[in-house]
N, C-alpha and C positions, 0 to 999 in steps of 0.2 A: 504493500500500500504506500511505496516511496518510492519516487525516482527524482533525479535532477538531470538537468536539459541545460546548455547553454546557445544561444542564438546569436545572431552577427546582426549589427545596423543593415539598411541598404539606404544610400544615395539615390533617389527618383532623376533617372535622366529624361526620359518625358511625365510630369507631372501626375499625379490624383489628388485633383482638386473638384471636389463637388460630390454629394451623395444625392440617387436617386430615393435610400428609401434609407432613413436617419436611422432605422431601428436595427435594420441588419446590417449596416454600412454596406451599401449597395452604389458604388461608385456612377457616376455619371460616364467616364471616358475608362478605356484599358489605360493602364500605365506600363513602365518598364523601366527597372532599378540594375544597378551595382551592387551584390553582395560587398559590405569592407570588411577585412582582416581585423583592424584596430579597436574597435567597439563593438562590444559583448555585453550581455545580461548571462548570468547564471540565477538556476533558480531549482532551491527544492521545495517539492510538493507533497508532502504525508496527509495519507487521509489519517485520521484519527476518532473512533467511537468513542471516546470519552470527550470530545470537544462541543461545549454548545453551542462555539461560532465560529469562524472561520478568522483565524491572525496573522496576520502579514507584518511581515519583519524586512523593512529596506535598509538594505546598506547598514544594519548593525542594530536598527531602530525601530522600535514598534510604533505601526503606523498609528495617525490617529484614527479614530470613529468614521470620518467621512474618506479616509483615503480607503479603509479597509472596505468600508460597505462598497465602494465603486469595484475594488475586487472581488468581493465576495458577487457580486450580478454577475460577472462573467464566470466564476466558478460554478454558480448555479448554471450555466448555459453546459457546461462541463457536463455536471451531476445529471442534469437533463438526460442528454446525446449516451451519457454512459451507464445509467442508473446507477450510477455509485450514490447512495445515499448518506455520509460521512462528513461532517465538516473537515476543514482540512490547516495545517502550519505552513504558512508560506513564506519562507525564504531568501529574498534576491539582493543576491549583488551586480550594481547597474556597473560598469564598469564604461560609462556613456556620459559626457555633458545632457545634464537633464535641462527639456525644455526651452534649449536655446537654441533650435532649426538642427542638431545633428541626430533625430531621428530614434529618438532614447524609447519610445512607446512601442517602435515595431519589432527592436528588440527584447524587448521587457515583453510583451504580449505573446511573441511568439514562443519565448522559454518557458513562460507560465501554461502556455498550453500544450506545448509537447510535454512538458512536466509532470502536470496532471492529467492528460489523455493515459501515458505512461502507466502513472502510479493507479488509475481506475484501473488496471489488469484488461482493461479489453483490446483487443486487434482494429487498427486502424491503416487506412493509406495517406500518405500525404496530400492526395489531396482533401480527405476529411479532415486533417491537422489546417491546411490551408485555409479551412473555410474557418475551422472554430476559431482561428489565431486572427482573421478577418473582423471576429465582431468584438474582438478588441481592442483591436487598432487595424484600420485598415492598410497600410503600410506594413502591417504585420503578416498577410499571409504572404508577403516575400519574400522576408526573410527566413522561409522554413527551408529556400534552395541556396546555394553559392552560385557563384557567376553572376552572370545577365540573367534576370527575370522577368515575366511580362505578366501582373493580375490581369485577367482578362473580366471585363463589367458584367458578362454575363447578363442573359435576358430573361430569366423566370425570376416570377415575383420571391418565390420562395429562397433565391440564393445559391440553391443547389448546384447553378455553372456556375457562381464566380468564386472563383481561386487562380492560384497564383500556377505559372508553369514557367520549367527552366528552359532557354535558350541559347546558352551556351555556356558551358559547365567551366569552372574555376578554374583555370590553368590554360584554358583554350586559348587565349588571350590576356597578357601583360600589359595592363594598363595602370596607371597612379592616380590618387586623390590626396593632395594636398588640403587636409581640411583645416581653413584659417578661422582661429576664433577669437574675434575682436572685443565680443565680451561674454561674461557669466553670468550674466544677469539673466531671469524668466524673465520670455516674452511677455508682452502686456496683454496681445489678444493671443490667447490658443489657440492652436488648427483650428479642432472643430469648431469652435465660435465662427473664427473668421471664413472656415470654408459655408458654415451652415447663411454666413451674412451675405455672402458674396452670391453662391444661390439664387439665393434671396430678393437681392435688391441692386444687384452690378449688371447695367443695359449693357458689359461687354460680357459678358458670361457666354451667353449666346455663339458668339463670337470664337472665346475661347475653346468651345467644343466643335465646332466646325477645323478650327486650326491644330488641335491637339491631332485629333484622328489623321491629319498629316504630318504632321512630324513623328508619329508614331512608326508610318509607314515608313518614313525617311530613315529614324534611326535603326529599324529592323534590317534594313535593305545595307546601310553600314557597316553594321553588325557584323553581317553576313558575309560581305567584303574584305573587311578589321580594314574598314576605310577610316582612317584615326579623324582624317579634317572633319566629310560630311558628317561623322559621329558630331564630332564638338560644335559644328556650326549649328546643327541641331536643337544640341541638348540647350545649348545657351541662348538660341532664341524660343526654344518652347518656357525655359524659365523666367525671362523676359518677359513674354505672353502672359503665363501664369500671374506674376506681380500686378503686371498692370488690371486684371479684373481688380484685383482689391482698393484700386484708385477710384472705383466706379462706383465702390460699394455705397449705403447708406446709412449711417455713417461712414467717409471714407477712412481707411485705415493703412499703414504702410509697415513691411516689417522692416525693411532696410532703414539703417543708420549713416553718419555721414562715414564712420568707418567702413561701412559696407560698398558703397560708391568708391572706395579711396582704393579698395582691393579692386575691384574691379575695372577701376580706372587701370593700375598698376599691370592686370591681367591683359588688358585691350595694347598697353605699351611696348608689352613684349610679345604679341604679335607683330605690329609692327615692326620689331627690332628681327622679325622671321623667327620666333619662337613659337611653337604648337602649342598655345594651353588657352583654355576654354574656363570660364566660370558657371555654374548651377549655382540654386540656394533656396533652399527648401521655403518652408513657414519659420522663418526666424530670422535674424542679422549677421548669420556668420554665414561664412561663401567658401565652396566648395572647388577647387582647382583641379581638373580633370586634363593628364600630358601624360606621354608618353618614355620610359623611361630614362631613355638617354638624352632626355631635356630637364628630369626632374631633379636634379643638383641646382642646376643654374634658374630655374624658377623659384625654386626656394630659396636661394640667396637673395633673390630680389625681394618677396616678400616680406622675407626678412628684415629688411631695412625700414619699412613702411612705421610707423609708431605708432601707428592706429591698432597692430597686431600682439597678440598677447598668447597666442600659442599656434603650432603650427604640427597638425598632426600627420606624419607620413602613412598613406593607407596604402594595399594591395587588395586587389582580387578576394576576396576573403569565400567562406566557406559554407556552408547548410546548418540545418541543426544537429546538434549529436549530444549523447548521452551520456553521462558521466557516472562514475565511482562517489560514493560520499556521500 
C-alpha cells in the first residue's frame, strides 16, 4: 500500500493555454512539451486504514488545511478510478522553483499520481496514468513521458482521449534549456486564474487557437526533421502568441517583468550576433532559452552578465516517470 514515483518538469514549446471543460481540465488546443533532466518532484504515497484524513507533507512540512484539502480532491479522483478506499500520507519533495513559470505542478501532479495509482495495487497503462495526472495539473499528463511530448485535447466530453503521447523519446535528440530565473517571487495571477480569464474575456483568444493549431503543425514537422531553426522560430512565436491573449484579457494582466524583456532582449542579440537560441516562457516571468549544444557555453556566458538574472539553470532532454526504493 506504498510506492514513491518521481517525475521531471516539461517546458511547453507550443502552449496549453485555455480549458474547454474546467472540471476535467479539458484543454482547448493539443500542446507539445520538452521533458527537462533538472527539475523533479518525488513523492510517497501510503494508503493507511488507520488514517481519518488524508496528510501531505511538502518539502519537510505539513501542509496547511486548505493546501491539503486541494490534494486530498484529487486523491479522491485516485480512490474513485481505483477503489482503494484508505486515506492516504503524502510525501513530496519538489525539487522545482515553485510557482514562478518553471512548471513545478506538472511535476508534482504527475509523481503524486503515478504514486498513488502505484500504491492502490491495481494495473494500469500510461495512458490511464496520463489522464488521472491531467486532472491535476494539466501540464501534468506530460510529464508521465521523457523527450518530446504532444497532450492531445481530445474530443469526448468524458476525457477518455485526452492524454498525453511520446514523440520522440529522450536521447533521440540533444537539445538544451537554459532556464533563467530572474526572480522567486509567486506569481500574482496563477495559470488557472489567468488561463480561466483569458477564456473568458480576451477578443484574441479566438485568435490564438486558430494560430496554435499551426504552429503545432510546424513544430511536429521540425521535430521530425531535428530542424533546430524552424523548431525555435516556432516555439518563440507560438509563446509570443500565447502572452499576448493575456493583454486582451479583462482585466488585462501580464506575466513578464522588465527583467523578463531584458532576457529576451539579450536572446534576440545573439541571434543577430548568428547565435541559434530561441526564448519560450511559460505562465510566469522567468524565460526559458532553448540552443543547441555547441552554442550553449557561449549563450550562457552572455546571460550571465545580464543583472537582471539570479540563476541560471543548465537542463537536458530529461526522462518519464519511474519508481523508486524508499
Amino acid at each position: 500500500m506504498r510506492a514513491k514515483a518521481r517525475a521531471h518538469t516539461n517546458i511547453a514549446l507550443i502552449k496549453y493555454w485555455g480549458k474547454r471543460d474546467e472540471k476535467l481540465f479539458l484543454p482547448t488546443n493539443n500542446s507539445l512539451s520538452m521533458t527537462l533532466d533538472q527539475f523533479y518532484t518525488e513523492t510517497v504515497v501510503e494508503f493507511n486504514p488507520d488514517l481519518k484524513q488524508d496528510k501531505f507533507i511538502l518539502d519537510g512540512i505539513e501542509m496547511n488545511p486548505e493546501e491539503t484539502a486541494k490534494v486530498s480532491r484529487f486523491m479522491d479522483k485516485i480512490r474513485r478510478y481505483t477503489g482503494q478506499s484508505h486515506y492516504a500520507l503524502i510525501d513530496s519533495i519538489n525539487h522545482v522553483p515553485t510557482a514562478a513559470g518553471f512548471a513545478s505542478s506538472a511535476s508534482g501532479y504527475a509523481a503524486l499520481a503515478a504514486a498513488a495509482m502505484k500504491a492502490s495495487g491495481v494495473s494500469f497503462s500510461e495512458n490511464e496514468l496520463s489522464i488521472m495526472a491531467r486532472q491535476g495539473s494539466g501540464s501534468a499528463s506530460r510529464s508521465i513521458y521523457g523527450g518530446f511530448v504532444e497532450w492531445q485535447k481530445g474530443e469526448k466530453e468524458d476525457g477518455s482521449d485526452c492524454y498525453a503521447v511520446p514523440i520522440l523519446e529522450q536521447g533521440a535528440w540533444d537539445l538544451r534549456v537554459l532556464s533563467v530565473e530572474v526572480t522567486h517571487e509567486v506569481k500574482k495571477v496563477l495559470s488557472r486564474e489567468g488561463m480561466k480569464r483569458t477564456v473568458e474575456t480576451s477578443p484574441f483568444f479566438a485568435g490564438w487557437l486558430e494560430a496554435v493549431a499551426e504552429d503545432l503543425v510546424e513544430a511536429k514537422a521540425a521535430i521530425a526533421k531535428r530542424d533546430f531553426i524552424h523548431l525555435g522560430e516556432t516555439l518563440e512565436r507560438n509563446a509570443l502568441r500565447m502572452h499576448a491573449t493575456t493583454l486582451g484579457a479583462n482585466p488585462p494582466f501580464m506575466y513578464w517583468q522588465s527583467s523578463t524583456v531584458k532576457v529576451m532582449e539579450a536572446v534576440q542579440a545573439l541571434r543577430e550576433n548568428g547565435i541559434h537560441a530561441y526564448f519560450t516562457i511559460d505562465a510566469g516571468p522567468n524565460v526559458k532559452v532553448v540552443c543547441q549544444p555547441e552554442d550553449e557555453e557561449q549563450i550562457l556566458d552572455a546571460l550571465s552578465e545580464l543583472d537582471v538574472v539570479q540563476n541560471i539553470y543548465r537542463c537536458k532532454v530529461g526522462p518519464g516517470v519511474s519508481y523508486l526504493e524508499g
